[in-house]
C-alpha positions as CSV (number, residue, x, y, z in Angstrom):
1,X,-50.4,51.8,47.5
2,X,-52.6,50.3,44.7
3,X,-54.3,53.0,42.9
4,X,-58.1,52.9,41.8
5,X,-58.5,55.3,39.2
6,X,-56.5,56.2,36.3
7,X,-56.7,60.4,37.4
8,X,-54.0,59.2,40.0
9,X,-51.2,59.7,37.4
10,X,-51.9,63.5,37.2
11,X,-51.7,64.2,40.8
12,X,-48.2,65.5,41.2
13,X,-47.6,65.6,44.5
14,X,-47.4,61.1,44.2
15,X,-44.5,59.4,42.6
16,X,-46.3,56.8,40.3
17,X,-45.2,53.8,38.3
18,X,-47.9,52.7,35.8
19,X,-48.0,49.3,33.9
20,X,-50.0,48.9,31.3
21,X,-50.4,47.1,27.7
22,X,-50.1,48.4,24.0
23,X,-52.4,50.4,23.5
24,X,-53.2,51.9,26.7
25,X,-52.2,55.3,26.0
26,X,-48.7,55.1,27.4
27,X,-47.4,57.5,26.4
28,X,-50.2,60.0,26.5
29,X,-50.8,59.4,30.3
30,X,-47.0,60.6,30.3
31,X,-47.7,63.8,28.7
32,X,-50.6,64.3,30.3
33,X,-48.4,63.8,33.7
34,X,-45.4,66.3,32.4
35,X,-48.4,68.8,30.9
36,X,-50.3,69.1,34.6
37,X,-46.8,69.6,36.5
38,X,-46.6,72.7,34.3
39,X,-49.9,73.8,34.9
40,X,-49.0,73.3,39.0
41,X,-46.3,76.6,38.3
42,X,-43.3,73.8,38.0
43,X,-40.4,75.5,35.9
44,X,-40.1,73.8,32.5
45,X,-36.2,73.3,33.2
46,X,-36.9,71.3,36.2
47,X,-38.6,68.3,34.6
48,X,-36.5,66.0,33.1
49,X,-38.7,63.6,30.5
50,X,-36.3,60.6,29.7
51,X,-37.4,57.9,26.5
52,X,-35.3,55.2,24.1
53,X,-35.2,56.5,20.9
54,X,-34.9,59.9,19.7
55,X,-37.9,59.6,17.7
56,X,-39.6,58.9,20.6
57,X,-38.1,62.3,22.7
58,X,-38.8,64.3,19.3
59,X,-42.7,62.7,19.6
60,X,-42.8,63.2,23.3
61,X,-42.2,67.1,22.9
62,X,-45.0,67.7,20.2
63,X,-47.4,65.6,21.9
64,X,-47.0,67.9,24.8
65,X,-47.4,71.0,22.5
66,X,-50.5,69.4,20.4
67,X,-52.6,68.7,23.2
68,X,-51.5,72.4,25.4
69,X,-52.5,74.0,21.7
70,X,-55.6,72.7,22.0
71,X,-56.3,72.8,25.3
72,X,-54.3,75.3,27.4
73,X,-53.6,78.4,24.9
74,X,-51.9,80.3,27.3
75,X,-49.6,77.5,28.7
76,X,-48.5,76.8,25.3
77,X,-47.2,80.3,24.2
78,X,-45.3,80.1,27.7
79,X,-44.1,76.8,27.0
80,X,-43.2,78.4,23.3
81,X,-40.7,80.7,24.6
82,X,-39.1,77.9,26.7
83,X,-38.7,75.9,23.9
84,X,-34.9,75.3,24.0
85,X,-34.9,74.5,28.0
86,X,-37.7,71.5,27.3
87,X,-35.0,68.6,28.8
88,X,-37.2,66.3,26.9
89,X,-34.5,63.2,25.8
90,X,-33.1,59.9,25.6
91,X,-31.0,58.2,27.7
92,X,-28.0,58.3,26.1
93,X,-28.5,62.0,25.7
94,X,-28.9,62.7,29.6
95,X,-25.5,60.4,30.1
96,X,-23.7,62.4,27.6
97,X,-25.0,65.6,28.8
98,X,-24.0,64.3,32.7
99,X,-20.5,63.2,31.4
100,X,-19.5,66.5,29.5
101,X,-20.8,68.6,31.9
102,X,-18.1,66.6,34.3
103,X,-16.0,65.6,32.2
104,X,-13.0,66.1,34.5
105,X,-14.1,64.2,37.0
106,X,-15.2,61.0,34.5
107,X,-11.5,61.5,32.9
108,X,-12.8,61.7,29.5
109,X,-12.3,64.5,26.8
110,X,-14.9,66.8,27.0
111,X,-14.9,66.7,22.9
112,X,-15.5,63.3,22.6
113,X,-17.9,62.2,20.0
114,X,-21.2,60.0,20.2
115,X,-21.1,56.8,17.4
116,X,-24.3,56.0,17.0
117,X,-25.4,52.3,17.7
118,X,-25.3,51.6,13.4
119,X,-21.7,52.9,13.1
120,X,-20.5,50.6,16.3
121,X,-21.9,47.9,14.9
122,X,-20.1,48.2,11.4
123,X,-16.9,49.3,13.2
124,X,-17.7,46.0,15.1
125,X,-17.9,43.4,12.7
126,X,-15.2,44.7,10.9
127,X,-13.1,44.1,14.1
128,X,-14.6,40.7,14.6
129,X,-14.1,39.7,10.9
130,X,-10.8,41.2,11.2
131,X,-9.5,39.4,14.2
132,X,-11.1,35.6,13.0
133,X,-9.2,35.9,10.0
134,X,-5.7,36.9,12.2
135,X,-6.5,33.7,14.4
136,X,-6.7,31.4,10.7
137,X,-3.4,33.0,9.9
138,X,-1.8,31.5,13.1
139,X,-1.9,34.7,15.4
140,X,-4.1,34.9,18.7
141,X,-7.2,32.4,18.9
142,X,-5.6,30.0,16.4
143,X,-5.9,27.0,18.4
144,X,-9.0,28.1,19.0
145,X,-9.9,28.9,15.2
146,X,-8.9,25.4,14.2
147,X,-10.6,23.6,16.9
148,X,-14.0,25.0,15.9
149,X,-13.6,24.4,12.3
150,X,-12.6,20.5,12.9
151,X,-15.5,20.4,15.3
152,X,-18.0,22.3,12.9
153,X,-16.6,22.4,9.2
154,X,-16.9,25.6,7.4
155,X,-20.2,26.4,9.8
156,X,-17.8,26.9,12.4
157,X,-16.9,30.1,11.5
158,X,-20.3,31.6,11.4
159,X,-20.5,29.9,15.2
160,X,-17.8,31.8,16.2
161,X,-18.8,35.2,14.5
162,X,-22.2,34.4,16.1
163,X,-21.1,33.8,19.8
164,X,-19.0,36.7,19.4
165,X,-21.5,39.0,18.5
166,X,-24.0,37.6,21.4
167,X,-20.8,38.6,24.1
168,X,-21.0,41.8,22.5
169,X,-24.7,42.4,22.8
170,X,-25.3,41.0,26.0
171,X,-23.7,42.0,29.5
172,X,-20.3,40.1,30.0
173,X,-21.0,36.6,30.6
174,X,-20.4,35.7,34.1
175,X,-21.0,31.6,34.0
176,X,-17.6,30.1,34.8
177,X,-17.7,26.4,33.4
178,X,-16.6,25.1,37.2
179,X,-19.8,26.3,38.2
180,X,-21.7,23.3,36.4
181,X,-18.8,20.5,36.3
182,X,-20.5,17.7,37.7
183,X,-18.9,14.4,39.8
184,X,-18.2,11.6,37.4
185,X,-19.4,9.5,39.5
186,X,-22.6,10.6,39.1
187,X,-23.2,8.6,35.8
188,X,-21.5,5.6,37.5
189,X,-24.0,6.4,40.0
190,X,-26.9,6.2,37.7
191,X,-25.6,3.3,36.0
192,X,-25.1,1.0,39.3
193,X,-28.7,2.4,40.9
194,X,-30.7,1.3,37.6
195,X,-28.4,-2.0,37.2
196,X,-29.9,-3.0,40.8
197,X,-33.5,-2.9,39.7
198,X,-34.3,-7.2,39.1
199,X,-34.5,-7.9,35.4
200,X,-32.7,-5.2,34.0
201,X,-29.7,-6.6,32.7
202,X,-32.2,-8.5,31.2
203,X,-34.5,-5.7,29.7
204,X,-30.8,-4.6,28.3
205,X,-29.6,-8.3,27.0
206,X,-28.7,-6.8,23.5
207,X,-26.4,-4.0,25.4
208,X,-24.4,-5.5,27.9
209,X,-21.6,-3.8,27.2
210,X,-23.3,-1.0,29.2
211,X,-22.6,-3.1,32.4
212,X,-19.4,-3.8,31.8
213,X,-16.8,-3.0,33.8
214,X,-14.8,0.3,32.8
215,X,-17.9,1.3,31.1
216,X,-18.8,3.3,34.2
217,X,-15.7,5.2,33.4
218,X,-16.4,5.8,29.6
219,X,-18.7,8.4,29.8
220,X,-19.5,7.9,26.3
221,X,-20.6,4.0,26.3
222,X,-23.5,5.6,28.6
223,X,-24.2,8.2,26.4
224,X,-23.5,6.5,23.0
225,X,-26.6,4.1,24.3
226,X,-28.9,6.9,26.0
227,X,-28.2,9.9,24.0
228,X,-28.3,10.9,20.3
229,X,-25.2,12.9,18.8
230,X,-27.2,15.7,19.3
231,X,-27.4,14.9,22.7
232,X,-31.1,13.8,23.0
233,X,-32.9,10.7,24.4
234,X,-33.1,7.9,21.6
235,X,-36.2,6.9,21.2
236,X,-35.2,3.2,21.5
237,X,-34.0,3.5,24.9
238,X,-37.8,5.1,26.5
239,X,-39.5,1.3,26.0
240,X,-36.7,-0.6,28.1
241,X,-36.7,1.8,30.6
242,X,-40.5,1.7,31.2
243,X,-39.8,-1.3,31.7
244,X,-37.6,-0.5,35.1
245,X,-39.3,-0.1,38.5
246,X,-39.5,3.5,39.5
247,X,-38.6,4.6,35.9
248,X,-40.3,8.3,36.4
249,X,-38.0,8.5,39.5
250,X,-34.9,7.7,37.4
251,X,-35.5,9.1,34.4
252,X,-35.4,12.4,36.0
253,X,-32.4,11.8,37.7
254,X,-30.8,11.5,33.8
255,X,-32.8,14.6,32.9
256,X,-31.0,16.4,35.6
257,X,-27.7,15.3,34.6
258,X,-28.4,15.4,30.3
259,X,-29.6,19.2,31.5
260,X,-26.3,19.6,33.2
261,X,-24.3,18.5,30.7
262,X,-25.4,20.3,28.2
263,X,-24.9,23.5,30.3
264,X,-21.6,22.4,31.1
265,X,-20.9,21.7,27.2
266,X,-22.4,25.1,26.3
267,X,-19.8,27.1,29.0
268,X,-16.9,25.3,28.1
269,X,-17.7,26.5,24.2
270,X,-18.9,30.2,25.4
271,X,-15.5,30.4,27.9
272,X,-13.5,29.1,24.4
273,X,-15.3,31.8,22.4
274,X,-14.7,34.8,25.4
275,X,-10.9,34.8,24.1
276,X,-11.5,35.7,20.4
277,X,-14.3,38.2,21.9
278,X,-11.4,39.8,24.4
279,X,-9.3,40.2,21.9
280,X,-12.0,42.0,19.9
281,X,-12.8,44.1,22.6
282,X,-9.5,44.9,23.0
283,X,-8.8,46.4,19.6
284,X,-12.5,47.5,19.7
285,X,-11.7,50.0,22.7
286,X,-8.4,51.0,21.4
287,X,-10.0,52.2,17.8
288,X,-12.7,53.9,19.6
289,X,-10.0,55.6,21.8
290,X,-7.4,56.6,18.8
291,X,-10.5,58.0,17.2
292,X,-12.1,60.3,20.2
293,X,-15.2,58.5,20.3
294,X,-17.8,56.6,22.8
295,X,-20.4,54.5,22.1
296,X,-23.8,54.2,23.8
297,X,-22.7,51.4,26.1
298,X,-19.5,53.9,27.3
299,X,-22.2,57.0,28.0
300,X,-24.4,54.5,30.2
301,X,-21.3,53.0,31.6
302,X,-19.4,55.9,32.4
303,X,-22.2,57.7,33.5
304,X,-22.6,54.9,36.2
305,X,-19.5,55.0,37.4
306,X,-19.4,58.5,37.9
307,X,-22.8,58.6,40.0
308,X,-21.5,55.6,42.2
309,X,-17.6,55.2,42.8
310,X,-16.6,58.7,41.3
311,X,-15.1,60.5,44.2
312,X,-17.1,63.5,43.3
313,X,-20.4,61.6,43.1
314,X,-21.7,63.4,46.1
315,X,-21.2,67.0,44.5
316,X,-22.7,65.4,40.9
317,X,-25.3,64.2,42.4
318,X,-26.0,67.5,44.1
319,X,-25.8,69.6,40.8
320,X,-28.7,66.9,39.5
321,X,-30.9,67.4,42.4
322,X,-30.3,71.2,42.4
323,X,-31.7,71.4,38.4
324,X,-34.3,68.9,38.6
325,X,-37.0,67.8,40.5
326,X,-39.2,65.7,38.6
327,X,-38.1,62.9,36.4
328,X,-40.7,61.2,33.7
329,X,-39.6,58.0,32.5
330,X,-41.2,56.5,29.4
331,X,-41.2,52.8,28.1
332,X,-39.4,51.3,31.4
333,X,-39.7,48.0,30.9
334,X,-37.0,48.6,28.2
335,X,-34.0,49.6,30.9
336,X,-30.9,48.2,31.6
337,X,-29.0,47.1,35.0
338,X,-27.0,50.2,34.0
339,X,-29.6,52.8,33.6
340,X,-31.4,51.9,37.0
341,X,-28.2,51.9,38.7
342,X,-28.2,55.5,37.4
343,X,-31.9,56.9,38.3
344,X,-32.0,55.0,41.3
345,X,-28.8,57.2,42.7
346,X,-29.9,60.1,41.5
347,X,-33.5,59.6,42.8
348,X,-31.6,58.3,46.3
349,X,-32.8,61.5,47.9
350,X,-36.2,61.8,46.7
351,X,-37.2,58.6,48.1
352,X,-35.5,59.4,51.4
353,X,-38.0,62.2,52.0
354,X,-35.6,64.5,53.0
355,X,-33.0,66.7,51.7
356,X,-32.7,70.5,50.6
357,X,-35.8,70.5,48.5
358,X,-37.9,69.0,51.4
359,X,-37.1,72.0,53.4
360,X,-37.8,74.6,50.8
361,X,-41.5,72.9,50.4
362,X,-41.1,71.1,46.9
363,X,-42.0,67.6,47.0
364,X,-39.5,65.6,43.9
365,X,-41.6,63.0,42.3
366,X,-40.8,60.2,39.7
367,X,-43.0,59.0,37.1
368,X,-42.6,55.7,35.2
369,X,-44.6,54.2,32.3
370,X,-44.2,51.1,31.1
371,X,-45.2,47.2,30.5
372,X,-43.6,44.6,31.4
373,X,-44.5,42.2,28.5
374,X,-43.7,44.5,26.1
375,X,-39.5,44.9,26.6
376,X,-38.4,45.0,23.0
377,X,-34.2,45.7,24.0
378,X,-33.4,42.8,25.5
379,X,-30.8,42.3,23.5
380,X,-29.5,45.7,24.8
381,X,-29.4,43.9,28.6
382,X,-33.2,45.7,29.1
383,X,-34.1,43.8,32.7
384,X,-37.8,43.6,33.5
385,X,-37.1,42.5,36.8
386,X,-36.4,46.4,37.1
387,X,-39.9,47.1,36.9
388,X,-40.8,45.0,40.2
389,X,-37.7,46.3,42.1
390,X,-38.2,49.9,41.6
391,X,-42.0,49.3,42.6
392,X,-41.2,47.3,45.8
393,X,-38.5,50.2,46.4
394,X,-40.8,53.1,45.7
395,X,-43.2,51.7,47.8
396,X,-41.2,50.9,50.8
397,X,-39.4,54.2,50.9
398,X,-42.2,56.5,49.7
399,X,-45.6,55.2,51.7
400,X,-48.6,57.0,50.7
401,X,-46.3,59.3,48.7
402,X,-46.4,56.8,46.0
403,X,-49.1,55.1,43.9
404,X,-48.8,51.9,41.5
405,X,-51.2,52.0,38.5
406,X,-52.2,48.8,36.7
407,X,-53.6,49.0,33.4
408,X,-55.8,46.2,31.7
409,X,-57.4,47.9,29.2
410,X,-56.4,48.9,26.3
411,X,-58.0,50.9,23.1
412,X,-57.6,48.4,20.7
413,X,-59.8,45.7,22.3
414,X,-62.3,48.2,22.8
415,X,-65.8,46.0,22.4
416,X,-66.8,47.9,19.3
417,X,-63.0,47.0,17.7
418,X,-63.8,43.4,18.2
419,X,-67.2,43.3,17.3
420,X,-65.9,44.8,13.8
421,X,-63.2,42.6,13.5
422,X,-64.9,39.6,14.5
423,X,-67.8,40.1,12.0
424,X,-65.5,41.3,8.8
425,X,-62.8,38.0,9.6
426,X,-65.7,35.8,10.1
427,X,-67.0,36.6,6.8
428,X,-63.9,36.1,5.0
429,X,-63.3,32.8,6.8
430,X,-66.7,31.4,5.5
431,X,-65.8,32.2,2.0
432,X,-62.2,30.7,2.4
């Protein structure tokens, strides 16, 4: 269900997603959320607040202790005494805590270290630097290597230290090149369908060579005269064409196919560039291995594996539910396919509506925050589709149990913000 009024997101006995803009009070609604389960008699331990940053998990706990200082006196000595069992953190931190507590069952050394995401990225770049010079010295990727730099010049080592990095950033890249290799004949196609129209041949007197036979074959006659070398209409070619009968009709028939090449052109390069980035990876996973370290992409992958093909999920998944039974989420238009994998199948039960908890009388509830034009970590694979799925889920599974907030306003546009603004800028724009 839709909710009406904002005072749904402290009543703790709904799950709630909330969307809503910069400047909304986020954040504070969250607090406000985690503050009022408290005050309901729910153990501190049993509310698991999860955020992006550790900055944010560090601000997250002294917002909650500001406003129970001012507000709840005798809450907040409680709460003071509980300090240590606040499970107030980031992602990363909940993975890492999941993955040492079962350590044996992810495989993984239980003194393994965390790298933090500026130390993987130098230990990165000294990988990728590493292995580009290997390839110009003839080992693997040479071919490669020397291909690029005839193609490119000297810029064509940047273009490969720059696709390589995107690999690394993004998800793998899961476009095979087959996927958008078009017919041939479809230009041959194109060429006899506007050759037809009457008057053409002579619209295109000065080109005839475009009509010639085997041209239809030389797929870069037809480009040479349509396409600049960066691959984009010439400007020279638009005036003969209006010239052609149904011209709108065929010109986006060669907007399909310039669009499609282009693609095409732009997977062959990536699937050229995924070798160099294997090999990186390779030596990338083996220094990290030598060394007794994970990064933040092996806690959130790791941690997904274990909660969905481990063959101990069920009992990990139990020792979750039996520890916690609210979860917070805050900012979550910024997660990942990864970390949605992970909440959803440990929130599996919740949204069942049944389970061990059901019969004991406590009902689990989730809490997200978030807005979905504000995703700042895309280039850490953050999905806001998630934000639609988990509402569509929520709702489907949950019923009345669940409320979606939406959030217009914000405190920044507030009509006596604008006012001010608009009179001060209005002022200095006469003057200007």
């Amino acid at each position: 269900m839709r909710g009406s009024k904002m005072s749904n997101y402290l009543d703790t006995d709904k799950s709630i997603i909330i969307s809503a803009p910069a400047g909304s009070g986020k954040t504070e609604k969250l607090a406000r959320r985690y503050i009022a389960l408290l005050q309901k008699g729910v153990d501190v331990e049993r509310i698991l607040a999860v955020t992006f940053t550790d900055k944010a998990a560090a601000e997250m706990k002294q917002r909650i202790l500001k406003i129970l200082r001012e507000e709840d006196g005798e809450l907040f000595v409680k709460l003071l005494d509980k300090m240590p069992l606040m499970r107030v953190s980031t992602i990363h931190s909940f993975c890492g805590t999941l993955l040492r507590r079962f350590s044996f069952e992810a495989g993984i050394d239980p003194n393994y270290k965390v790298e933090d995401a500026i130390d993987s990225r130098i230990v990165w770049e000294d990988i990728l630097f590493e292995i580009l010079m290997d390839a110009g010295k003839g080992k693997r990727g040479h071919d490669l290597f020397i291909q690029t730099l005839s193609e490119k010049g000297f810029r064509g080592l940047d273009y490969l230290r720059g696709t390589a990095d995107y690999l690394y950033q993004k998800t793998p890249f899961s476009i095979e090149a087959e996927t958008f290799r078009h017919d041939p004949a479809e230009v041959g196609e194109l060429i006899e369908e506007l050759r037809a129209w009457p008057g053409v041949e002579e619209a295109f007197s000065g080109y005839t060579g475009l009509f010639e036979k085997g041209a239809l074959q030389d797929m870069a006659s037809f480009e040479k005269f349509f396409l600049t070398d960066r691959k984009e209409p010439r400007k020279r070619a638009v005036p003969l064409l209006k010239e052609i009968p149904d011209y709108r009709g065929w010109a986006s028939k060669m907007h399909i196919y310039w669009k499609e090449k282009k693609t095409e052109e732009f997977v062959e390069r990536t699937e050229r560039i995924k070798e160099i980035f294997r090999i990186c990876l390779e030596k990338y996973t083996a220094r990290k291995k030598s060394k007794g370290i994970l990064d933040f992409s092996d806690l959130e992958y790791l941690a997904y594996r274990m909660v969905t093909e481990n063959p101990e999920w069920a009992n990990i998944l139990y020792a979750f539910d039996e520890k916690t039974d609210h979860l917070l989420v805050d900012e979550f238009q910024d997660t990942n396919n990864f970390q949605w994998a992970i909440v959803d199948k440990l929130t599996e039960e919740w949204r069942a509506g049944f389970g061990a908890k059901r019969a004991e009388g406590i009902r689990p509830t989730v809490f997200f925050v978030g807005d979905e034009k504000q995703s700042i970590y895309f280039f850490r694979g953050a999905n806001v589709e998630i934000f639609r799925r988990a509402r569509e889920k929520f709702e489907a599974w949950l019923g009345d149990e669940f409320c979606y907030e939406e959030v217009k306003e914000n405190y920044r546009s507030l009509p006596a913000i604008i006012e001010f603004t608009n009179h001060v800028f209005s002022r200095i724009m006469d003057r200007a």
